[in-house]
N, C-alpha and C positions, 0 to 999 in steps of 0.2 A: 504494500500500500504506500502512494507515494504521498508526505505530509509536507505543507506548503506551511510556514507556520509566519507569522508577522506580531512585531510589537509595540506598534503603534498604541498610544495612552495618550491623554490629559498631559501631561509633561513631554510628549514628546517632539522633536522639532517637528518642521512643515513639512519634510520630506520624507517623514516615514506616516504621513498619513491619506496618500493615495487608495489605500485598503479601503477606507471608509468613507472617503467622499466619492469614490468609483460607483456611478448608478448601479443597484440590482437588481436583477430579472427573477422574478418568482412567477416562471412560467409565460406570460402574457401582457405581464403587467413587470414595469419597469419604476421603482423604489428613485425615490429623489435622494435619498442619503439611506446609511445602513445606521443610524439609529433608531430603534424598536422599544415601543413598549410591549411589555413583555405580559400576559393577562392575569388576573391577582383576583379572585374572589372576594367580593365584596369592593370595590375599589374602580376596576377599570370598565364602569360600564359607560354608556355612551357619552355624557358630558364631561366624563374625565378624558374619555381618548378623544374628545375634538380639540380639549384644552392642551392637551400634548401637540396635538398634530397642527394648531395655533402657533407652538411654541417651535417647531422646527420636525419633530419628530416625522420620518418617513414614513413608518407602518407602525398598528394598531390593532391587538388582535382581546379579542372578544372578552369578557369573562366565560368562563368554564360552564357549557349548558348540557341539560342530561340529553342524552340519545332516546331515552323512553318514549315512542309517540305518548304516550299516555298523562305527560308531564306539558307537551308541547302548549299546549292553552295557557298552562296555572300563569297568574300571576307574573313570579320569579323566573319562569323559563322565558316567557314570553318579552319579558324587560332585554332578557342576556344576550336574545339575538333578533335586538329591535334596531338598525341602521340606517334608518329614517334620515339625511341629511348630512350622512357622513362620506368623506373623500374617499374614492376606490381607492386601493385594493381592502373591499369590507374581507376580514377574515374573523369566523366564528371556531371557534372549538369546540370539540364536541370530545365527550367521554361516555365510557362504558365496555364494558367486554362481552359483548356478542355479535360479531362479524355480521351477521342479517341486518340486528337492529341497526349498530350506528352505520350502517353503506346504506339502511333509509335514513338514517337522519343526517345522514352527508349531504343526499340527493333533496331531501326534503328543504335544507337549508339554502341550498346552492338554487331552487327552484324560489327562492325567498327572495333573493339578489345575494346571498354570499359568493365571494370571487373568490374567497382560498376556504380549504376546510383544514382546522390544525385539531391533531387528533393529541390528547391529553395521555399519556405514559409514566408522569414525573409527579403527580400529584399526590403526598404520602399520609392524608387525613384514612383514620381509620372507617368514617362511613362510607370512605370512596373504594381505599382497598378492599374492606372487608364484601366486596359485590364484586370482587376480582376485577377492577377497575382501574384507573389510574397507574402508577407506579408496581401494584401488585398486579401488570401483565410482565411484566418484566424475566419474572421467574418462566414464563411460555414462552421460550422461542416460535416453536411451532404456533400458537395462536396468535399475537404476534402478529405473523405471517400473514394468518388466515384472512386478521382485522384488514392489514395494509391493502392487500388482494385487493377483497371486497369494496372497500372504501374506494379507489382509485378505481376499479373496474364499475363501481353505480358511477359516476361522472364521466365515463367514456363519455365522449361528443357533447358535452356542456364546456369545454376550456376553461375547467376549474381546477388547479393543481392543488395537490396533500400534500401538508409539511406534518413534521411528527416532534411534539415535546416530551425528553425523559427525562430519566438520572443516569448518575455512571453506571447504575444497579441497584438491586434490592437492597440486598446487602453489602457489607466491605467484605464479605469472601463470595461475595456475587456481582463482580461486578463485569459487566458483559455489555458497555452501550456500544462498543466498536462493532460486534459482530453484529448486533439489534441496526445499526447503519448501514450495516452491509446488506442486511434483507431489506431494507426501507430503501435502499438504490435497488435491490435489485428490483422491487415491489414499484418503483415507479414513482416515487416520493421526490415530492423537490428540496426539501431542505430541512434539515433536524436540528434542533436547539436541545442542548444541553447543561442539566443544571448541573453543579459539579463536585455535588453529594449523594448519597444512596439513601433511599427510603429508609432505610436505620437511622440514617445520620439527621433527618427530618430537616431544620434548618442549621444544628450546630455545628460549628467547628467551621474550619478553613476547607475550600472547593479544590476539587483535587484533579480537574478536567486533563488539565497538561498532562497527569500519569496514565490517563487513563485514555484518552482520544486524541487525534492528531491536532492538536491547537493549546488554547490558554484560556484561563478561566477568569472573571470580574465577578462585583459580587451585585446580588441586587438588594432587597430594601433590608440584609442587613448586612450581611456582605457573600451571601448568597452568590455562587458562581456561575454565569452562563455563557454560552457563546452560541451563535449560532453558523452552519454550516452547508454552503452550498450545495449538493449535491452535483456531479460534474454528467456528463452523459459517460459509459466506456468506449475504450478506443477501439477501432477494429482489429486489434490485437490481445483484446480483453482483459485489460488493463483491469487492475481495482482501478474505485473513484476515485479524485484527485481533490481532495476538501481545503478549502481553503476558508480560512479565519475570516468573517465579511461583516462583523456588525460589533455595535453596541449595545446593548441592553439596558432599554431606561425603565426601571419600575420604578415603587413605591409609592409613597404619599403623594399630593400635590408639591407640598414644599420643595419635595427630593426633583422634581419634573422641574417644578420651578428652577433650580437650581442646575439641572441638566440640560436647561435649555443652553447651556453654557456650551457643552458639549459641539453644536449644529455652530452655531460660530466659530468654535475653535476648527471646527473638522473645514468651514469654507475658507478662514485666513490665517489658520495657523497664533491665534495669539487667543488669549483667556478673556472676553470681556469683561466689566468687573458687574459686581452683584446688581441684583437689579433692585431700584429704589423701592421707598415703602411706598409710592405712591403708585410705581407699576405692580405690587403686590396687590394694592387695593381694588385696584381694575380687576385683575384676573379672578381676584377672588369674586369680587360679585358678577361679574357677567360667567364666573362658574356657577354659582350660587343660582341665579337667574336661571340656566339651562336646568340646573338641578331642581327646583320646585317643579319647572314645565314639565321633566319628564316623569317623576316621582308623584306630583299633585306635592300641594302644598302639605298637609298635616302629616303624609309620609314623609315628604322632602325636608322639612323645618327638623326633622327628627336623625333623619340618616345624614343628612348635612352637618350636625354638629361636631361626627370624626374629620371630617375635610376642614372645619374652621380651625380646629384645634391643630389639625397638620400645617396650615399654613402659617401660621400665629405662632407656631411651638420658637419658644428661646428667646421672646419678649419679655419685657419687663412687665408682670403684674398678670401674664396671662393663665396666671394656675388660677388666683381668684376671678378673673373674666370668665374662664369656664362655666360657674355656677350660673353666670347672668344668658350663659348662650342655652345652657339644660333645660333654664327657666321658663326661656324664650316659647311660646306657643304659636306665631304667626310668622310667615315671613319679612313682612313688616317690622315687626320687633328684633328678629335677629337681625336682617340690618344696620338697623338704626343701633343697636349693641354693639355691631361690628365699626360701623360707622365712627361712632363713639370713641372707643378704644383706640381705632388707629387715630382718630383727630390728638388723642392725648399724645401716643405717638410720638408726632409729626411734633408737637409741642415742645416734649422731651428732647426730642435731637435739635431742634431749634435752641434751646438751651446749653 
């Protein structure tokens, strides 16, 4: 297998960062830069991935939705792969372990307007494994397999490519994502993201991609490792695939997005811009806030909104006791004007 490895970073000069500002082809569709938000339950549903993809981010992939038609309606399924307004390439995820079910909820999705379908492998929550889903297919080669098939052969003639998110492995005496890459190329997958711990390791400890896959690992919202990995076509000498390092991975909070947006600047001119003022924080945060009642309804959105204020706001002066006033808060109206508030004190403060 031949590995192409690059180390391109945040610190590094302008020259070693071609990797990342080289468009990407995921099938059909060609990526304006290879920074990625990465999908997060409970966090990246739609008005967070327009706020990234605002903020410079190239591609935007779903939260995690079940494959069960029988889920497709509720509620929660029906929020995770709602793309109403959003910049192509829509890519939704889907999870589950029975080859039938998610190649219909591939087709079913892609029949929705989704443009890529990214199939979930790496997710190590016990109600996901415990349905031999997520992370626990890992231990199946051969099913696995069966998923990849299935999936990629329901989307024959719609020109929708599969990517596949895992771990290194199950476990650390299981760890297997190289050969799980090798069936995912040969299955017709265009591109695998890798976290760069095993379902044992859940989120602790240091990512260990390098030892384990041909490339290098970053971390996400804690320092969680990922990279993700082109799949190449083989040569008519039947070459293994030739992977090469292609992205960045922007999760976590808003704050962390805010913050990464640093990232898309530095990858077009090579230099770090400096932070962004509190008064470009106040923007984004309400015209986030805004998309966020619209799409949630106001009495759910004033409620699930409270984690994203406190993301953005965290490492302020006084914002441990602000919290209680934002809990408090019952209308969008009032959180506002709370928010409002707070940063006016602020803006006071650093005036001072």
């Amino acid at each position: 297998m031949t590995s192409v490895v690059h180390s391109a970073s945040m610190q590094a000069p302008a020259s070693g960062l071609p990797v990342f500002t080289k468009p990407l082809a995921i099938g059909r569709h060609l990526l304006a830069n290879r920074v990625f938000v990465a999908p997060m339950a409970g966090v990246t549903d739609r008005p967070y991935r327009q706020l990234c993809r605002s903020l410079g981010a190239g591609y935007a992939v779903s939260e995690m939705a079940a494959s069960n038609a029988l889920l497709w309606a509720t509620e929660k399924t029906s929020r995770r792969i709602n793309h109403e307004g959003e910049h192509a390439p829509k890519a939704v995820q889907i999870a589950g372990g029975d080859a039938a079910i998610l190649a219909e909820a591939a087709r079913f999705n892609a029949n929705r307007g989704a443009d890529i379908i990214d199939i979930n492998m790496g997710c190590p929550a016990k109600k996901v494994c415990n349905k031999a889903a997520g992370s626990a297919l890992m231990q199946d080669e051969k099913q696995v397999a069966d998923i990849l098939r299935a999936v990629v052969k329901s989307l024959q003639g719609m020109d929708v490519p599969v990517t596949l998110k895992m771990r290194t492995g199950y476990s650390r005496n299981q760890r297997n994502a190289v050969q799980l890459a090798r069936i995912a190329e040969a299955e017709g997958v265009a591109m695998v993201t890798v976290h760069g711990r095993t379902r044992e390791d859940q989120y602790r400890g240091p990512g260990r991609v390098r030892d384990h896959c041909p490339g290098k690992g970053r971390g996400s919202n804690s320092c969680c490792c990922q990279r993700r990995y082109r799949l190449g076509p083989k040569g008519t000498d039947g070459a293994e695939p030739d992977w090469r390092r292609c992205c960045h991975d922007w999760s976590g909070s808003p704050r962390q997005a805010l913050a990464r947006r640093t990232y898309c600047a530095f990858l077009a001119t090579g230099k770090t811009p400096p932070p962004p003022e509190l008064q470009d924080i106040s923007i984004w945060l309400r015209g986030h806030l805004l998309d966020h009642y619209a799409f949630y309804g106001e009495a759910k959105g004033v409620r699930s909104a409270r984690k994203h204020i406190s993301w953005y706001l965290q490492g302020l002066p006084g914002v441990r006791l602000f919290r209680e006033t934002i809990f408090t808060a019952e209308t969008a109206e009032d959180q506002l004007a709370a928010i409002d508030n707070f940063l006016l004190e602020q803006g006071l403060r650093c005036a001072a």
